[in-house]
C-alpha positions in Angstrom: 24.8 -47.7 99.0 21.4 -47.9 98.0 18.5 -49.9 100.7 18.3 -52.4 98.0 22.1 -52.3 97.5 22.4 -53.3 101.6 19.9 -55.8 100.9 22.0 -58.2 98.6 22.5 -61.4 99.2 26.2 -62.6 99.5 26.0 -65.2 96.9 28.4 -67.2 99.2 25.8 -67.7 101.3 23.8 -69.2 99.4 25.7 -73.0 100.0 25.7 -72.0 104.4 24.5 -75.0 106.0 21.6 -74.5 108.4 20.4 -77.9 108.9 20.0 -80.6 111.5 22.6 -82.1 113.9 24.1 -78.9 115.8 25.8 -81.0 118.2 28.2 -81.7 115.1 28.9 -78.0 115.8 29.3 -77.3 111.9 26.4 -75.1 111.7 27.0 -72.2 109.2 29.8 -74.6 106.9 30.1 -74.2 103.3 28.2 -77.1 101.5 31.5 -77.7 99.1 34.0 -77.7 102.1 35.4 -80.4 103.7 32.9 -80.4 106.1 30.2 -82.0 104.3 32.0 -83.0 101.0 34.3 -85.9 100.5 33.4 -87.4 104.2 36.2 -90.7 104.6 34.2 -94.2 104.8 35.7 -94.2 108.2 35.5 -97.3 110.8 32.1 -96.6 111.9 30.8 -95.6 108.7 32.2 -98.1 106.2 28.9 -99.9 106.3 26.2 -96.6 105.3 24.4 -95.4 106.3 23.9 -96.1 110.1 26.5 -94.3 111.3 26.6 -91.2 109.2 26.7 -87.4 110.6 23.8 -87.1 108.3 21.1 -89.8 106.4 21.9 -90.8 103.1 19.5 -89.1 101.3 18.9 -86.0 103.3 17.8 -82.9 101.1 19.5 -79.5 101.1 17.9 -76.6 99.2 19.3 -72.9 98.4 18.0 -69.9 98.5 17.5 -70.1 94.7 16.1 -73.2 94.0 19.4 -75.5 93.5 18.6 -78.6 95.4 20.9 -81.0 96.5 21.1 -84.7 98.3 23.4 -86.3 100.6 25.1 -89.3 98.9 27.2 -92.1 98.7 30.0 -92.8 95.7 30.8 -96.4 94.4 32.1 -98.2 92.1 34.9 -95.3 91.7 35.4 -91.3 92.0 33.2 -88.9 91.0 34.3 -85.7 89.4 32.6 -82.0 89.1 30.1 -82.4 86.1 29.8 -85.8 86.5 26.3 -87.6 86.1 25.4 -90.3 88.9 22.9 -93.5 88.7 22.0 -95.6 91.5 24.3 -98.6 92.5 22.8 -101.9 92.2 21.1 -103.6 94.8 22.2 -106.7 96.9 19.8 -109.7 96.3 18.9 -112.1 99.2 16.9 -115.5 98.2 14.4 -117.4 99.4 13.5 -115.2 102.9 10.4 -115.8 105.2 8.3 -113.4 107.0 7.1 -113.2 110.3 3.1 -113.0 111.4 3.1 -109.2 111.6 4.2 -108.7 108.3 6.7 -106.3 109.3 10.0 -108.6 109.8 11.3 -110.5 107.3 13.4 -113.6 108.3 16.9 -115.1 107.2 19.1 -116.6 109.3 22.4 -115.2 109.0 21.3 -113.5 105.4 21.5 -110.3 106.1 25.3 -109.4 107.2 26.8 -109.1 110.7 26.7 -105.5 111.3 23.7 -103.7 113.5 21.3 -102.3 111.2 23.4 -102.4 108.4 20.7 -102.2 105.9 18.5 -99.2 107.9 17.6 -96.9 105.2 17.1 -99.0 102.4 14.4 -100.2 100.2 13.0 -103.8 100.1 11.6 -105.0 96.9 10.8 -108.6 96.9 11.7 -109.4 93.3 9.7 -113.0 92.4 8.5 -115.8 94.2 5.5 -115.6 97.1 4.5 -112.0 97.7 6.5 -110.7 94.5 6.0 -106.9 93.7 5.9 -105.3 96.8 8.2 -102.4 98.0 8.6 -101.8 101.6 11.2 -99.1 103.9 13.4 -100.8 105.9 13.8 -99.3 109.2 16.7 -101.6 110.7 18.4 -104.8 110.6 20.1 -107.3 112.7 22.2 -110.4 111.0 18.7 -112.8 110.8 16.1 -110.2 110.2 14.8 -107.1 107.9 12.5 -104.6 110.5 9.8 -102.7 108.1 8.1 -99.8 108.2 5.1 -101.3 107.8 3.6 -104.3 107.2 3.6 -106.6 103.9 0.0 -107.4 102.3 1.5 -110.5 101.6 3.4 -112.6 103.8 6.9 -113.8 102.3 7.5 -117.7 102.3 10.3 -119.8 102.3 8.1 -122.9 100.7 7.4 -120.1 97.7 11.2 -119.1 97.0 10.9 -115.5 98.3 13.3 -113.6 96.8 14.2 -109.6 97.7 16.7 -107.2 96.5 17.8 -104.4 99.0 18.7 -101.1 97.6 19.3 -97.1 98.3 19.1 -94.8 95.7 21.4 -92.4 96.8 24.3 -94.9 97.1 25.2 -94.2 93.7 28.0 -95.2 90.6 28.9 -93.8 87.7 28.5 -95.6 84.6 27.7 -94.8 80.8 24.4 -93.8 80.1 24.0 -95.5 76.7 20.1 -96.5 77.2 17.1 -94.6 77.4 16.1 -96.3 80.4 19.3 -95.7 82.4 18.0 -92.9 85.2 20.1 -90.3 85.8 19.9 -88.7 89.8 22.2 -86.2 90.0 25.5 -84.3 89.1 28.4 -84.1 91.1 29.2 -80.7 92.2 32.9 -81.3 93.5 34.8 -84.8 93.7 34.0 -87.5 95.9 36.1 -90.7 96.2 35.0 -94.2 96.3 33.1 -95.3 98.8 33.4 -91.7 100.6 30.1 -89.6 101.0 28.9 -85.7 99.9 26.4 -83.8 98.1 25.4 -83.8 94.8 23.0 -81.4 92.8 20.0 -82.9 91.9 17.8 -79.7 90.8 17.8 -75.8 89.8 20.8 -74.6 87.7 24.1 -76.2 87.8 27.5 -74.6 86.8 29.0 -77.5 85.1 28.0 -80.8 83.5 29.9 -83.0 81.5 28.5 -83.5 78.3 30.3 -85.8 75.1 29.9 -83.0 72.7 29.6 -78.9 72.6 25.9 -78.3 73.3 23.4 -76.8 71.5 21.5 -73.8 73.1 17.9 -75.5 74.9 18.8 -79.1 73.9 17.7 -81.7 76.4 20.4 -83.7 77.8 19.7 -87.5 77.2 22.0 -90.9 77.9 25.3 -90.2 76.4 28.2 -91.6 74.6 29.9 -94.7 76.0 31.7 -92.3 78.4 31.0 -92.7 82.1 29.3 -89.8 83.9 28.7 -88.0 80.5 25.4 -87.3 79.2 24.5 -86.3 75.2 22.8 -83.2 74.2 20.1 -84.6 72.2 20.1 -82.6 68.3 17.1 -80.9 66.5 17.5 -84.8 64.6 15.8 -86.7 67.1 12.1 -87.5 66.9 9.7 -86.3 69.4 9.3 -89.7 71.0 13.4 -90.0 71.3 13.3 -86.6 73.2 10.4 -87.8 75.4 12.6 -91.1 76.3 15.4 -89.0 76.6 13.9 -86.7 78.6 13.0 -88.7 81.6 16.1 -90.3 82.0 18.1 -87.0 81.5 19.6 -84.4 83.8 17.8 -81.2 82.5 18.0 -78.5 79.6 21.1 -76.6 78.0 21.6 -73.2 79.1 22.6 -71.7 75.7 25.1 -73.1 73.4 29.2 -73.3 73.4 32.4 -75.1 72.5 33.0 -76.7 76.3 31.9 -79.4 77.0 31.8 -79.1 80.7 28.6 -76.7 80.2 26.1 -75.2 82.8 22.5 -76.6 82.8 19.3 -76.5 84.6 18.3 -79.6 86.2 15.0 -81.1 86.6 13.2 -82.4 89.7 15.8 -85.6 89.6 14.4 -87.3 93.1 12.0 -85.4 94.5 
């Protein structure tokens, strides 16, 4: 065998987990094995993510580009192929603020469970204070703990109102708008409410489209199929691929009969 030859990467190496967390003792696991994929929304972690192995969210790259991010499923399974879309958020009205700016105030408004919301976003929808995004960095049944510090204090007098939500608790659901954003593809199944990895960059063996693809087509919102995504035709004006475009998945890799086709994803959360 040649030096190069000795030099090949083993391409099942390429999903080896060396991340965080080696007190979990699963260093060197296979990202599709049961591991890291299809993890049960057990006792501790039926409220995510405070209790996960891993954060929701956390990023996991290969040695050729194909990126990947740690999720949650709702709303139903997801299957190989399969595009996901954040879940909506949970809306909690007319909240106060403390004098810091950094803890937001509800008596019993924001579930019993320790930090339940730890992770997500805060966006404070209308009322007193409306358009501001903040991290939220734990929770406690009366109050929202921030990362840092509204510009504008929340009030109860002017109907306050925030939505809480994580983009990488997801759902599937047809993609029958331009608008609908598209964050990933599932690269095995994961059942409801259970937690894995899904592909969110580089090239992708299989996604679900609702018709045979044509070779370079960007993928755009689909038929009303959930999970699926369309292949946008040669037809299409420049502005409709534009649209498309940012809400789709990626780019074709050639053309073919099957549906279930390879693609190469764009940069789908960063």
């Amino acid at each position: 065998m040649s030096q190069q030859d000795s030099r090949a990467v083993d391409p099942k190496t390429f999903y080896t987990w060396h991340g965080p967390y080696p007190e979990l003792g699963l260093e060197g696991g296979d990202l599709h094995s049961g591991d890291w994929q299809n993890i049960a929304a057990a006792a501790d972690q039926t409220i995510a993510p405070p209790n996960l192995p891993i954060p929701l969210g956390y990023p996991f790259m290969t040695p050729d580009g194909r990126k990947f991010r740690y999720m949650q499923m709702t709303g139903g399974a997801l299957a190989e192929g399969q595009s996901v879309t954040p879940a909506a958020g949970v809306g909690v009205d007319v909240v106060d603020s403390d004098s810091t700016g950094k803890i937001v105030t509800k008596t019993a408004g924001f579930g019993a469970t320790i930090n339940l919301y730890k992770g997500y976003n805060m966006t404070v929808d209308d009322g007193t204070g409306a358009g501001q995004t903040r991290r939220v960095v734990g929770s406690d049944p009366n109050n929202l703990y921030l990362e840092r510090a509204l510009t504008t204090a929340l009030t109860t007098a002017g109907t306050s109102d925030v939505t809480l939500w994580n983009p990488f608790i997801v759902i599937i659901t047809p993609i029958t708008t331009k608008t609908t954003r598209v964050i990933g593809v599932g690269i095995s199944t994961l059942t409801e409410d259970f937690f894995g990895f899904v592909q969110v960059g580089g090239f992708c063996e299989q996604h679900v489209l609702d018709a045979a693809p044509a070779e370079n087509g960007y993928i755009g919102p689909g038929a009303a199929v959930a999970g699926q995504g369309l292949n946008v035709i040669a037809a299409e004006t420049a502005d409709d691929i534009w649209v498309y475009a940012r809400a789709a998945p990626g780019i074709v890799v050639g053309a073919g009969a099957n549906r279930a086709h390879p693609v190469i994803l764009g940069n789908l959360t960063g």
